[in-house]
N, C-alpha and C positions, 0 to 999 in steps of 0.2 A: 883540330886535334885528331890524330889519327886513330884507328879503332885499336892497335895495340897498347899505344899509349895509355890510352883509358883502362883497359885490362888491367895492365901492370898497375896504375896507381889506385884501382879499387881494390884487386888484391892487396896490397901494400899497405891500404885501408883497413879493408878487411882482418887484417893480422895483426895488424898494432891494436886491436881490442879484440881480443880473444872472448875472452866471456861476453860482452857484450855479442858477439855474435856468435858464438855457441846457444844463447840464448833465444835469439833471433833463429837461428835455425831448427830450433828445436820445434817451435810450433811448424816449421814447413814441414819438417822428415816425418811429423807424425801425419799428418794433413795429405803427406804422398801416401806412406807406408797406409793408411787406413783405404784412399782409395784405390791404390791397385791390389789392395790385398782382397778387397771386396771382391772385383773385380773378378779378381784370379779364382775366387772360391769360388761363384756363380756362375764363371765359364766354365769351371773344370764339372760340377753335376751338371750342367747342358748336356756336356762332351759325354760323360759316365751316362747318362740318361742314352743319347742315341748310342753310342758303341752296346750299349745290354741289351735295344732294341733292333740293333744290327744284328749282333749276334743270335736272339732269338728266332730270326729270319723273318720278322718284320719287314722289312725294305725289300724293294724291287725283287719281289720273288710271289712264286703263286704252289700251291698244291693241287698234284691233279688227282681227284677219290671218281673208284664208280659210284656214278648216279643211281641212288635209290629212289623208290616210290612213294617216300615218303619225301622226297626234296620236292615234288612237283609243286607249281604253283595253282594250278586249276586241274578241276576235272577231263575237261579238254586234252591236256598233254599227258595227263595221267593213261588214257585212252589208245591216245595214240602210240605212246610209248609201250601198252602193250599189244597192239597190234603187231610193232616191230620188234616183237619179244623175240621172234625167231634166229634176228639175223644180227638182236642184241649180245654182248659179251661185255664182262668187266674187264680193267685195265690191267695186262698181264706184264710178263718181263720182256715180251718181244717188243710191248709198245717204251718201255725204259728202254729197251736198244738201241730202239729208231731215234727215238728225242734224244737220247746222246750221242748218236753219232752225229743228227742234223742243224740242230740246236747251237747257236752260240751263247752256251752258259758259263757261268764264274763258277757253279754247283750244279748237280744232278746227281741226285741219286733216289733208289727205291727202296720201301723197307716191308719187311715182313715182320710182323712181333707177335709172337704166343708164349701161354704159360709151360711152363713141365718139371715133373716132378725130378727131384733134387738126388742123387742117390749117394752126390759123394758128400753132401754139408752135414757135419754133426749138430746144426741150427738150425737151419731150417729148411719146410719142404718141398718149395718151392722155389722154383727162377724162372726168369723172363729169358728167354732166348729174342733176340734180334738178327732179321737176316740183311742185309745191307754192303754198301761197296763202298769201300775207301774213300769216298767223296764227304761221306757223312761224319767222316773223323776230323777231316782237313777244316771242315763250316764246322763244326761244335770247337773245334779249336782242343783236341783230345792230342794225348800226348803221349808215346810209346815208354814206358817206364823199363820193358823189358822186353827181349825178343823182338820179333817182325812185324808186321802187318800183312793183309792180304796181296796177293801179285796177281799176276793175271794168270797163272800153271793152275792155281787155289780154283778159280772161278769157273774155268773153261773146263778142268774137269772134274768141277762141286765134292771138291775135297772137303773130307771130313777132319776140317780145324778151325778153331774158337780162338778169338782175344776175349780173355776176362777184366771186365772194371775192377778198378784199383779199390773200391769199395767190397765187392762183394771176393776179395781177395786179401784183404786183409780180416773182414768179418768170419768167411769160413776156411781159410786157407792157411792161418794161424802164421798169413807174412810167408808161406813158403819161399825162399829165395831160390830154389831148384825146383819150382814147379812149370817153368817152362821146356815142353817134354812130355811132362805125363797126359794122362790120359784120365776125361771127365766121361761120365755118361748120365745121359741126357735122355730123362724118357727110356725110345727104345736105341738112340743110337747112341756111340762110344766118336769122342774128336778130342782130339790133341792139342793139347794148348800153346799157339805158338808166340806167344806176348800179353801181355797187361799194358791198359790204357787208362792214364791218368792226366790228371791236371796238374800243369805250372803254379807253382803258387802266388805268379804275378798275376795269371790269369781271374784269378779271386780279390783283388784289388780292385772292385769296380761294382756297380750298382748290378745285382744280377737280378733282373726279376724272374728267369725261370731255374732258379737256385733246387727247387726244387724238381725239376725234370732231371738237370744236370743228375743229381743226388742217384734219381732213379736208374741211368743211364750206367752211372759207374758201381749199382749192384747188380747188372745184368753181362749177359753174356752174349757175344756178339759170333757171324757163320759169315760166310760166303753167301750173296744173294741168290747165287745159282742151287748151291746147297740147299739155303732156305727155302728154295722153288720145291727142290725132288722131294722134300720128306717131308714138306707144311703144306703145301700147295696144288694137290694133284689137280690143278684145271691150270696150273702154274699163273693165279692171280696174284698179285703183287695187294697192298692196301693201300699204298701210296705211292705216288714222283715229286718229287720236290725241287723246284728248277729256279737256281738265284740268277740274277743277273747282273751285269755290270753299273749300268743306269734306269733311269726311266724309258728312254726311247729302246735301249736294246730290251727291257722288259714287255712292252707295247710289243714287237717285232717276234720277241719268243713265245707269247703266250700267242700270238695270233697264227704263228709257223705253226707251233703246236697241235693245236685247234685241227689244223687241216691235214696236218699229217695223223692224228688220231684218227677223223673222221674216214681216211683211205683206209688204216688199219681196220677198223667197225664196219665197214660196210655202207658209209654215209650214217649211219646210226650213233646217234650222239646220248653214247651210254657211257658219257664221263660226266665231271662237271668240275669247275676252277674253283679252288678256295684260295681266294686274293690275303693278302695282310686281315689280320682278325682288326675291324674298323674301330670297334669300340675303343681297343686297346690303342692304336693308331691317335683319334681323335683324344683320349685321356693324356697321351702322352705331348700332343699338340698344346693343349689347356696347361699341360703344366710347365712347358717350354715358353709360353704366353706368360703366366704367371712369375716365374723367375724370371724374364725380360723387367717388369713389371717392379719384380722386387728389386731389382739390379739397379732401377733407377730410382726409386726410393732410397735404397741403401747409400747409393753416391750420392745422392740432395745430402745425406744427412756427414755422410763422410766429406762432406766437400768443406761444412761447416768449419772443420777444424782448419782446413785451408783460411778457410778466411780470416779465423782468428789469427793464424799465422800472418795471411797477408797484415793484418792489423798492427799484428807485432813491429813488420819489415818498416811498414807506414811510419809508426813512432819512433822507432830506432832511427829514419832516414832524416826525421825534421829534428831529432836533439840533434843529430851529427850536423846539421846548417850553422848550428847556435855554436860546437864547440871549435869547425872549420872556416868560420866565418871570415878571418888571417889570410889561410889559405886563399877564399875566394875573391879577397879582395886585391890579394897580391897576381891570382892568376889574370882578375880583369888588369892589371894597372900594367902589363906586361905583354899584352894582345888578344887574351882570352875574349870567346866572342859569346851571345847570353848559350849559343848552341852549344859549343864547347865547354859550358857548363852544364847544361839540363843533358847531355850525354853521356857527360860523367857520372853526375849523380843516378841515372838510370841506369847504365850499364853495372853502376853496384847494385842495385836490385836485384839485376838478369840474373848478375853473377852470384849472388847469395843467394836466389831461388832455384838455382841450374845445381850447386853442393847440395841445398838440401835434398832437392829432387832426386839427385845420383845417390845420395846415403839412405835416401824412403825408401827406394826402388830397389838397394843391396838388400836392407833389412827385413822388405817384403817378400824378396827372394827366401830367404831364411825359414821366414813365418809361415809360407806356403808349402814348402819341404817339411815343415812339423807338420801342417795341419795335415799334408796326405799322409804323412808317416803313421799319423795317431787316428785317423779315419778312416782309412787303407783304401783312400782314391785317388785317382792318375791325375793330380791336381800340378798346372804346369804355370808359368809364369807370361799370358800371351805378348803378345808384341803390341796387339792393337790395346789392352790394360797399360803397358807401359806407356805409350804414345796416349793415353786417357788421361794418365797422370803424370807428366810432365806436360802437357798443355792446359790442362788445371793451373800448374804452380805456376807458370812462364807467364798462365792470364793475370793472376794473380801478382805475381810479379810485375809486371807492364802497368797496370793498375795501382799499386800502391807505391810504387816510384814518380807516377807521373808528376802530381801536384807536388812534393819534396826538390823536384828535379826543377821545377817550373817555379817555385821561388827563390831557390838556390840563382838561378837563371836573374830574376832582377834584383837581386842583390846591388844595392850602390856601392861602389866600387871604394869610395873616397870613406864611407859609413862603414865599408864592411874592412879596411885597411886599421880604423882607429877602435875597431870594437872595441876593445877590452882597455884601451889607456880611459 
């Protein structure tokens, strides 16, 4: 019998008892819907977990700090390192130059941050000024709500002009909607505000663990790094460089570039030092990606259950359908049917009642999973490899409680199974 054939008349099966197999399908679409919905919820905090560890700059990226005396590891280098105190210097913005010009990075940039008193907030008396370049807006993933951003006319001759955070502009700026234009004064200098930078409110949809830097970022006030150099930094030291990369090998390749192009800036005098990914955080964040693997398959042992129930169902449904078709298979054998031609039919009705329910788990998962990030406010997606988890669940499943149904269907006496019911 041919594989179309069979199709058509297990459909055909299938339809002539509606409820009966509404009922049958019912334990598979839950049995799906449970396990890729699991699924999808514990790949989506994986995915939320590293994208907040991405973003915090975590991955493949290092910070370059001058080395103090009090980083040393023994007396020995402490010694020596003041020996070569003369021909030491900290990390300035010529050495931020050089690493961005020579560097292949995805980010670079250098920040300068001090406090100063507030002249124009009726609140409070204090602001952070930060002095930094355009790179550091692009990796925090900040957002121009109004006005410009820095260019390079701003840098090259450390114009005196500010982007203010969407925080500390809505707290003391009472929302001005024409406050790009005016004029802040800062301490002792006076700069122009040429834009406000804020967050997307997709960008908050998502596991943030440094929710509270962000916080801090968007009530500060942000210059020109060159700016920041003339009137914060008369030896024009920088406090930081922060250099992302694309992978691990380009990371390896930048930080070792780095390394030796500082050392030509210094004088061979290695008066910097790397601060890699914070490990702690790193290693926490490993154990809990270990752990939700962990739960992942806990969860599906238990979500699988209801598959089986389901299969259990299919099981029962297939052997009363023996006893009520029984006509049927006896007129198929007495007419050429071979025992194959029978245990293929009966199986392929499995396939095909586990393949519907499967397709309807897997709509209605869909569904379930669009609430749950709606109502949790995370980037929860529906993967491909969940789907393909849970349609080869049902199909095992299927394959499984068809067989034995299909395999006595298959020796059915032909002459027994013609007079059943007289």
């Amino acid at each position: 019998m041919l594989l179309g054939n069979n199709v058509r008349s297990s459909l055909t099966i299938i339809l002539s008892h509606k409820i009966r197999t509404l009922l049958t399908l019912l334990g598979l679409i839950i049995g799906v819907l449970a396990v890729v919905s699991i699924f999808s919820a514990v790949d989506g905090v994986k995915a939320a977990i590293n994208t907040s560890v991405g973003n915090m700059g975590w991955d493949n990226s290092f910070t370059i700090q001058t080395k103090t005396e009090s980083n040393s590891e023994d007396y020995s280098r402490w010694w020596k390192r003041r020996q070569d105190s003369r021909e030491a210097k900290p990390i300035n913005i010529n050495d931020f130059y050089t690493l961005k010009e020579k560097l292949d990075a995805k980010h670079i940039y250098a920040m300068i941050s001090t406090t100063l008193a507030d002249k124009n907030s009726k609140y409070s008396r204090w602001v952070q000024i930060k002095a930094t370049n355009v790179d550091y807006f692009i990796f925090k993933k900040y957002y121009l709500l109004q006005g410009r951003s820095f260019n390079n006319l701003d840098e090259r001759k450390e114009e005196n002009v500010c982007l203010i955070g969407s925080g500390f502009w809505k707290k003391n700026m009472d929302s001005d909607p024409n406050i790009v234009g005016q004029k802040l004064t800062l301490g002792d200098y006076r700069y122009t505000v040429i834009g406000i930078i804020g967050e997307e409110e997709a960008e908050q949809q998502t596991l943030d663990f440094n929710s509270w830097q962000r916080h801090w970022d968007l009530q500060s006030i942000f210059i020109p790094l060159s700016t920041g150099v003339k009137y914060y930094s008369p030896n024009r030291e920088v406090q930081e460089i922060y250099v992302k990369s694309d992978g691990p090998s380009q990371f390896l390749y930048n930080k070792n570039k780095a390394r030796q192009l500082l050392l030509i800036n210094h004088n061979m005098t290695e008066s910097f030092e790397f601060v890699a990914e914070p490990e702690e955080i790193l290693k926490f964040t490993q154990q809990l990606n270990d752990m939700l693997r962990k739960w992942n398959t806990i969860l599906m042992a238990i979500a699988s259950v209801s598959l089986f129930v389901g299969g259990i169902g299919l099981f029962s449904t297939l052997l009363i359908s023996i006893s009520e078709r029984m006509n049927e298979i006896g007129i198929r054998k007495s007419i050429g049917a071979s025992e194959l031609d029978i245990f293929s039919l009966l199986l392929s009705e499995a396939i095909i009642l586990t393949l519907i329910g499967s397709v309807i788990g897997i709509l209605i998962a869909k569904i379930v999973v669009v609430l749950i990030s709606s109502a949790m406010k995370l980037p929860l997606v529906l993967p491909f490899n969940g789907i393909l988890v849970g349609l080869g669940f049902a199909i095992t499943i299927g394959v499984l409680s068809g067989l034995y149904p299909a395999y006595k269907a298959a020796k059915v006496n032909p002459i027994e199974a013609v007079y059943y019911f007289d």
